[in-house]
C-alpha positions as CSV (number, residue, x, y, z in Angstrom):
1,X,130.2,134.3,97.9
2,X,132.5,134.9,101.0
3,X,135.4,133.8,98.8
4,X,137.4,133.1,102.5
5,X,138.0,129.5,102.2
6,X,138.9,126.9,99.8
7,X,136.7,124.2,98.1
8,X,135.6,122.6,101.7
9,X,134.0,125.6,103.1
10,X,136.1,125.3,105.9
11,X,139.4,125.8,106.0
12,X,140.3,129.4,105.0
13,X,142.5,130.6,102.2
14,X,145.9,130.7,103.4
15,X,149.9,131.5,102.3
16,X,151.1,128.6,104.4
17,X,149.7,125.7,101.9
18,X,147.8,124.3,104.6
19,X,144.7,122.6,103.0
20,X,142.8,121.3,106.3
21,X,141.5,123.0,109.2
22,X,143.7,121.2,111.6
23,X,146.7,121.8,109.2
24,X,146.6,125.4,109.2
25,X,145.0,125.7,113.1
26,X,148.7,124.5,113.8
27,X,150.7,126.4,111.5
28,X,148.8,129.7,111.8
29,X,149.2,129.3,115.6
30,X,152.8,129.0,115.6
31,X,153.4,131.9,113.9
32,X,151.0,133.8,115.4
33,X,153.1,133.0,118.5
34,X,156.1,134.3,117.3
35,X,154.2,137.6,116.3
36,X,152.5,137.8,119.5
37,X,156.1,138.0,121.4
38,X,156.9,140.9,119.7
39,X,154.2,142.8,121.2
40,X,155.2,141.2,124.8
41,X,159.0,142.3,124.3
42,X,157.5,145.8,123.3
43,X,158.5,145.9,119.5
44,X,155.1,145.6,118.4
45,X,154.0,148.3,115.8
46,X,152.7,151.2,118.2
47,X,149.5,153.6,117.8
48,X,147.0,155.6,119.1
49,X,144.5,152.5,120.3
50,X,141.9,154.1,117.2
51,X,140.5,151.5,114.6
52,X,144.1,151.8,112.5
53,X,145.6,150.7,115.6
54,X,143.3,147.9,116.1
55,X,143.5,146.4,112.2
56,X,147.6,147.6,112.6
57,X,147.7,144.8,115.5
58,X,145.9,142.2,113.4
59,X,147.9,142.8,110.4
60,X,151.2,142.3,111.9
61,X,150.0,139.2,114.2
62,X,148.4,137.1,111.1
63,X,150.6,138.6,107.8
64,X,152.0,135.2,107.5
65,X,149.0,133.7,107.1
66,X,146.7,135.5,105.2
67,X,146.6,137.9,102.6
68,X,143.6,140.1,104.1
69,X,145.4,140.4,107.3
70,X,144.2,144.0,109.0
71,X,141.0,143.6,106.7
72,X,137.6,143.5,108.2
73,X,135.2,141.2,107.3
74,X,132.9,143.8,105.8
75,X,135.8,145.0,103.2
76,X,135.7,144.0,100.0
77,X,139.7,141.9,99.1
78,X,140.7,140.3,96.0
79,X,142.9,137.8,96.8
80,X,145.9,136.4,94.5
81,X,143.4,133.8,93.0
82,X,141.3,135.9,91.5
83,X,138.4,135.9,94.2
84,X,136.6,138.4,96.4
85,X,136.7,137.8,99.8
86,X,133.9,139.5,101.8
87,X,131.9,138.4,105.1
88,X,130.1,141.3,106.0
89,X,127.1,138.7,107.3
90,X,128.9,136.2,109.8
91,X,127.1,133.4,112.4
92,X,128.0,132.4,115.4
93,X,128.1,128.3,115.8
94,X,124.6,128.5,117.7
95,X,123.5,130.6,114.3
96,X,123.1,134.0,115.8
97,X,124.5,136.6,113.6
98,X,127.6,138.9,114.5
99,X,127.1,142.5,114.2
100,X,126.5,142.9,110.8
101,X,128.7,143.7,108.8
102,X,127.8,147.7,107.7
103,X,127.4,148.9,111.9
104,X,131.6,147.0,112.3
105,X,133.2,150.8,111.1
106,X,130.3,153.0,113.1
107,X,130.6,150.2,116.8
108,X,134.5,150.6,116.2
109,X,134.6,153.8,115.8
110,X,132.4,154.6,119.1
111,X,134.5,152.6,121.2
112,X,138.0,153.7,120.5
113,X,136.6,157.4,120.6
114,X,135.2,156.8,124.1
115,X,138.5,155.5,124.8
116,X,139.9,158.4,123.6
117,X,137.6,160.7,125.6
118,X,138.4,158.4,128.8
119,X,142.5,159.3,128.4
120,X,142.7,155.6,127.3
121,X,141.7,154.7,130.9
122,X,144.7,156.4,132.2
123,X,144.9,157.5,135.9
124,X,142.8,154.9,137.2
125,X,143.1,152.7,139.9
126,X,143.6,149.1,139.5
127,X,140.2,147.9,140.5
128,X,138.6,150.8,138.3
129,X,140.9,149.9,135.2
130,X,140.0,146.3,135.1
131,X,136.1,147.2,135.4
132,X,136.3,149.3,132.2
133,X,139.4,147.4,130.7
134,X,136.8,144.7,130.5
135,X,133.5,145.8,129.5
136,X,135.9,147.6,126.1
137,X,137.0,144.2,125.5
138,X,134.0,142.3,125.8
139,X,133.1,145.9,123.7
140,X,135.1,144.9,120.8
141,X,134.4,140.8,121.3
142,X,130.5,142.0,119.9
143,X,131.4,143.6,116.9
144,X,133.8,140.8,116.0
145,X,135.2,142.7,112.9
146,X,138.1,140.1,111.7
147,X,137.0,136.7,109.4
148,X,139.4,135.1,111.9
149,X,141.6,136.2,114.9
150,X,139.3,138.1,116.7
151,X,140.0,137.0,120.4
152,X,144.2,137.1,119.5
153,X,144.2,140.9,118.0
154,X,141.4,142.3,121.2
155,X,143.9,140.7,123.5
156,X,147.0,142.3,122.1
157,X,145.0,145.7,122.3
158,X,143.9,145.4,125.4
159,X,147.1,144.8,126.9
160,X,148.8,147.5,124.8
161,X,146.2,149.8,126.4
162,X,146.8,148.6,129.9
163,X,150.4,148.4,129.3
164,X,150.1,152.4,128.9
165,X,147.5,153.1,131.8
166,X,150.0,151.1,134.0
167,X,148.3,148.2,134.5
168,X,149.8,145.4,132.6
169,X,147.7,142.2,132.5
170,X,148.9,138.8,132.1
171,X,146.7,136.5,130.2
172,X,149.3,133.5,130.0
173,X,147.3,132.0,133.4
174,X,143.8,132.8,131.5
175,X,142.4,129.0,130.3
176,X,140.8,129.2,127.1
177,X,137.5,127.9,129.3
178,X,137.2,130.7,131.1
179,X,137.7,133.4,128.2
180,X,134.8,131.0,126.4
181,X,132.9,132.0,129.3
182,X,133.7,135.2,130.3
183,X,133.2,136.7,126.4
184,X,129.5,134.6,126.2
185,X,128.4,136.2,130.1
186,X,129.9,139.6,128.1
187,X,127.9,139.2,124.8
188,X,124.9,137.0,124.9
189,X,124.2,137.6,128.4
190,X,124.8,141.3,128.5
191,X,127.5,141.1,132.0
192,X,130.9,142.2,131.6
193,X,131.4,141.2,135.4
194,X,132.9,137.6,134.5
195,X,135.7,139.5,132.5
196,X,135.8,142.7,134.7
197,X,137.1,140.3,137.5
198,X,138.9,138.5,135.3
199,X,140.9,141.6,134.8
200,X,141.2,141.9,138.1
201,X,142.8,139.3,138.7
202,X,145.7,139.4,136.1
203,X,146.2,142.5,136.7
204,X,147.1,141.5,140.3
205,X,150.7,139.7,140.8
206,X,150.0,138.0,143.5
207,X,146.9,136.0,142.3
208,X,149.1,135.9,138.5
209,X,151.6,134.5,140.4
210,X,149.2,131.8,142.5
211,X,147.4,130.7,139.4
212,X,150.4,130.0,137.4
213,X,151.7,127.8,140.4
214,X,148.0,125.9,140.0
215,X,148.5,125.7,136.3
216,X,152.2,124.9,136.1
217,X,151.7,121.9,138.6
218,X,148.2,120.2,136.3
219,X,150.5,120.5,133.7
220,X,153.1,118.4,135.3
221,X,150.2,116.0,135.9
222,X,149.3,115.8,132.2
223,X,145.7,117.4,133.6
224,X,143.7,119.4,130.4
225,X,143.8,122.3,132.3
226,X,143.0,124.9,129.5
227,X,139.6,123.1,129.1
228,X,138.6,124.2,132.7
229,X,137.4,127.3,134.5
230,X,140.3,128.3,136.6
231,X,140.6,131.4,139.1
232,X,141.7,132.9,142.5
233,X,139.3,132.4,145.1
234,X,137.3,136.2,145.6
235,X,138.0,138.3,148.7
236,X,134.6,138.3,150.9
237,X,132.7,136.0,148.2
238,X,131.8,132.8,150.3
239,X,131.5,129.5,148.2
240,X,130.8,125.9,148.9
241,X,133.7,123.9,147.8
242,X,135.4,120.5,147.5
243,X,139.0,120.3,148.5
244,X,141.5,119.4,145.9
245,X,144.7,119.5,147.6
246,X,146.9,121.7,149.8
247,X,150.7,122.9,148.9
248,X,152.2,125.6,151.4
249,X,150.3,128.6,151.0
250,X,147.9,127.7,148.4
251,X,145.6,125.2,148.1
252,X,143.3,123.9,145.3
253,X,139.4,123.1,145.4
254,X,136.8,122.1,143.4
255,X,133.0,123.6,143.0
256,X,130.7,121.7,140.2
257,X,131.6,125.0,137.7
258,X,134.9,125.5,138.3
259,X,138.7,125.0,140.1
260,X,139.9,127.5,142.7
261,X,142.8,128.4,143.8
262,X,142.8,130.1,147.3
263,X,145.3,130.9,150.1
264,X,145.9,128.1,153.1
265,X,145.0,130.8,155.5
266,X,142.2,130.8,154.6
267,X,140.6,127.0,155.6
268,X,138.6,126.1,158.5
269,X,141.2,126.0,161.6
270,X,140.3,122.2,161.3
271,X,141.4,121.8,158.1
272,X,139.4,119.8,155.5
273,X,140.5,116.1,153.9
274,X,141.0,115.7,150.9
275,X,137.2,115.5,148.8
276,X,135.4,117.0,152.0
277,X,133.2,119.8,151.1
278,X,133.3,123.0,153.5
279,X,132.2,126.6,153.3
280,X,135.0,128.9,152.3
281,X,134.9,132.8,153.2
282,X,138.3,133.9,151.1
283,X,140.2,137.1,152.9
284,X,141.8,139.6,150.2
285,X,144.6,138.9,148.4
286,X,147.8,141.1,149.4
């Protein structure tokens, strides 16, 4: 038995009292939060981006919350009520298996020590950090070591990392649709380049600073905008697209997949209505 989760099968063992799913989805997420901030104000615990570093992270973002915090699924933990708790054999919600639990040490192991032999990506351009910065996250996404927390701890770790290679990435304009995506193109479909320009793009300021314009202002209109696919229009990648609206520089448009956000330069000199569709050819952003 995987002894995680109380008498529903659902909702895992936790210190907060929380006996639903929903109950403790809110709890835990408030004070992973909090934890999270540390790491974004720098007082995070520190090391050398090695597997100890990676269950270190996890540790300190969900110690509130569970007793196996920094625990792999494949360990073995005896929790305070007597059971075992071990995972080692985990499915996805289409039923596909995770990496099995005996390869999580071996796949771990092989990616930090590339990192490692890489100078933890150090001395890289932007455009070359965020191409590597992403496949090592969609990387660590496979082995999906944790019983829980798996997306929050690879995020903290990848931003530690980039933090240090001096490339700092802001995932605060990153909807939760688009990291769905991006970590399924990564794993099932074998193509990092979803999250490679992903990285790209939150690496840059500018196009941070455009989509969080975009996302402040759906927000304001009560609009579920972490249920969408939302990105930067890409430099020299023409696209067929519906026009959403148009605020000083930026402007907003639809496609049937996702919402853009692209620079006013960059329309037809006649410039679309509102709900026309046009080709758009997007310059670079500065």
């Amino acid at each position: 038995m995987p002894g995680y989760t109380l008498k529903d099968g659902l909702t895992l063992k936790n210190k907060l009292g929380a006996a639903s799913h929903e109950a403790l989805e809110k709890l835990e997420g408030d004070y992973v939060t909090n934890r999270v901030w540390t790491f974004e104000s720098n007082q995070g615990p520190k090391g050398q981006f090695d597997v100890a570093h990676l269950k270190s992270i996890h540790h300190h973002l969900f110690q509130d919350v569970y007793e196996w915090a920094g625990r792999t699924r494949d360990e073995r933990v005896q929790l305070s009520d007597g059971a075992i708790a071990s995972e080692p054999f985990l499915r996805k919600i289409d039923g596909e298996l995770f990496l099995p639990g005996p390869l999580i040490a071996g796949a771990l192991a092989r990616i930090t020590r590339q990192l490692r032999a890489e100078n933890y990506l150090r001395g890289l351009s932007r455009e070359e950090f965020s191409k590597r910065a992403g496949t090592v996250l969609v990387e660590l996404n496979g082995v999906h070591p944790f019983r829980e927390g798996n997306g929050r701890t690879q995020r903290v770790f990848i931003s530690e990392l980039a933090r240090e290679a001096g490339h700092p990435l802001d995932f605060s304009c990153t909807t939760r649709e688009r990291m769905i995506q991006a970590s399924i193109a990564g794993n099932e479909n074998h193509n990092p380049s979803m999250m490679q320009r992903l990285f790209s793009e939150i690496s840059n300021p500018v196009r941070v600073a455009a989509l969080s314009k975009a996302i402040d202002s759906l927000h304001l209109h009560q609009f579920a905008w972490n249920n969408h696919y939302i990105a930067t229009t890409e430099p020299n990648h023409e696209v067929h697209v519906q026009l959403a609206g148009v605020a000083g520089t930026q402007f907003m448009a639809r496609t049937k997949r996702a919402i853009l956000i692209g620079q006013t330069r960059d329309l037809p000199d006649t410039r679309p209505r509102q709900g026309q569709e046009f080709a758009l050819a997007p310059s670079c952003w500065q």
